[in-house]
N, C-alpha and C positions, 0 to 999 in steps of 0.2 A: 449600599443601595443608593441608586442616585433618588431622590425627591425632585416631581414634578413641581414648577410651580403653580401658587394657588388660583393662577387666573387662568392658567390651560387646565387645571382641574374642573374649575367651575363652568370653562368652555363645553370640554366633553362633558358631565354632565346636564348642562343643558341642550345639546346637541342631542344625548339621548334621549333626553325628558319630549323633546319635540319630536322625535322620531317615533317614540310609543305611543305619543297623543295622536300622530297623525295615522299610526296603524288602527289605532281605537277608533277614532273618530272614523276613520271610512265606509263610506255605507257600505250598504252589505251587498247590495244589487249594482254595485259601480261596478263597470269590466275597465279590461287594459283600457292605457290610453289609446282614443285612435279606432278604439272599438263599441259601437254602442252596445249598453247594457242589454236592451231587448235580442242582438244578432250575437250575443255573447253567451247570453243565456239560453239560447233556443236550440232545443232538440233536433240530433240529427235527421229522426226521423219525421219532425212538421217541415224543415228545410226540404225533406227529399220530396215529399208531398206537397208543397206550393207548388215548387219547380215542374211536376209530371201535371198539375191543375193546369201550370201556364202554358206548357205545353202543348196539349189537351187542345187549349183557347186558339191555340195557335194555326192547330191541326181544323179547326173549327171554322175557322176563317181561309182557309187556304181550299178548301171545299167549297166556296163561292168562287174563287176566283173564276173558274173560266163562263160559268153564266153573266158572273159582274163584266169581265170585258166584252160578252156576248151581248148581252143588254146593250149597254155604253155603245158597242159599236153598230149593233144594227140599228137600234131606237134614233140617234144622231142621223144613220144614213136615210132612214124611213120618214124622218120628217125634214132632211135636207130634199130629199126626191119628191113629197105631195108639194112642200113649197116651190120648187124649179116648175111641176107640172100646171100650180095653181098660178105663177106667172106667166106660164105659158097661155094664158087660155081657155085651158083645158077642162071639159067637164068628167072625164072619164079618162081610165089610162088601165091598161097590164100592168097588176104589180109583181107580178109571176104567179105563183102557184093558185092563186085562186081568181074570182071573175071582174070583171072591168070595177075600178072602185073611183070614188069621188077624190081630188085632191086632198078636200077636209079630213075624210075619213082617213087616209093613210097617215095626215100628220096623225090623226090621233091617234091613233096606234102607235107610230114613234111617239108620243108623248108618253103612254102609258109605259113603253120600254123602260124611256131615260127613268120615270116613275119607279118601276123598279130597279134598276141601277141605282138612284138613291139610297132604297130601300136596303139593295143587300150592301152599299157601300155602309150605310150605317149601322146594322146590324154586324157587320166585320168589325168598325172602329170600336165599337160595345164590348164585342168578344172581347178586342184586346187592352181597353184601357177600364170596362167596366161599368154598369149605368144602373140607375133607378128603376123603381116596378115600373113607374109609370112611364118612363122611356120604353121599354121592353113591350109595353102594353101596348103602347101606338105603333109598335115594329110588328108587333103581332097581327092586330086589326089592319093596319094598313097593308100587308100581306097576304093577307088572308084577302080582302076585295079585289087585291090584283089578279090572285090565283083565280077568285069566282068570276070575274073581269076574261081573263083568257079562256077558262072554260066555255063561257058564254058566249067569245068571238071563233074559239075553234069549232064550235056546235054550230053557227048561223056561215062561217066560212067553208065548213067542210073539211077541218085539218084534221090530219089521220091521228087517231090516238097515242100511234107510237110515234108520232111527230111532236106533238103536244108536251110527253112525258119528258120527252130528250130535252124540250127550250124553254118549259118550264118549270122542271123538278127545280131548280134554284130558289122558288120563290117558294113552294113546298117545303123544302129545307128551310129556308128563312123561318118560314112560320113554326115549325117544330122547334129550332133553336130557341125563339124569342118566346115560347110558350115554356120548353126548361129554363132558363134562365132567369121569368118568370116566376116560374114556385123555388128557385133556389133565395131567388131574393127574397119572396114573401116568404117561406120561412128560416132566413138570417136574422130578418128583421122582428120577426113572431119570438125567436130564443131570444134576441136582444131586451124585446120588452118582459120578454118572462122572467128574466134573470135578476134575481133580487141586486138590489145596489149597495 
């Protein structure tokens, strides 16, 4: 029988001494390299469920979109047109469907548009990256005066109900969103503080 000599003996042994120390020693919650421990650890089925939540979010915000470019575009053209008319001169003008109105008045109207266009542009970016009650809370309120705000100008203008409902269920919608989104945070944040430390 050949003999090793004693300094590649005491090599591999030590070689395996560090190998058993480095299987002992590793924590228990460490994943592959390359892999964090939390997305290594985590159940198939909370993965499949973030994913249909984000989706969800997704689906949530794409349901604005055509009020958002509706807003966006009329609100811009309605206060580009009281401004042309109020350089013009003009004390009174056709703004189509309803009776002779003031320059001032039409901008405001287009203001209150782009108002809403803000509103549901920020209410979408929420959806999808996330916010605070008290974000949620002023998407709410702010919402909600717009809706009461148009109600009040389709009552004094004469807009037909089923007119009303087509240009501004958006902002209806907004307020419903930012109202769940609302009690999901307040109570996230309610279990958080419940939960012993």
């Amino acid at each position: 029988m050949i003999e090793q000599p004693a300094g590649t003996q005491q090599d591999a042994a030590a070689c395996e001494a560090s190998t058993g120390t480095a299987a002992v020693d590793a924590p228990a919650g460490a994943g592959v390299a390359g892999v964090p421990s939390g997305a290594a650890g985590a159940r198939p089925v909370e993965v499949e469920v973030a994913r249909t939540g984000g989706g969800l979010r997704v689906l949530a915000a794409l349901v604005m979109l055509p009020w958002l470019l509706g807003y966006g575009v009329v609100g811009t053209w309605t206060v580009v047109r009281g401004a042309s008319a109020a350089a013009s001169g003009l004390k009174s003008f056709d703004a189509g469907y309803t009776r002779l109105v003031s320059p001032a008045g039409v901008i405001l109207v287009g203001a209150l548009l782009l108002a809403a266009f803000a509103v549901l542009l920020a209410a979408s970016m929420l959806l999808m990256i996330g916010g605070r009650g008290a974000t949620w809370a002023a998407i709410a309120v702010a919402a909600a005066l717009l809706v009461a705000g148009s109600a009040w100008a389709a009552t004094r203008g004469g807009l037909s109900p089923i007119l009303w409902v087509l240009f501004f269920f958006g902002l209806v919608y907004a307020v419903a969103v930012a109202i769940v989104a609302l009690t999901r945070v307040t109570r996230t944040s309610g279990r958080g503080r419940s939960a012993p430390s």
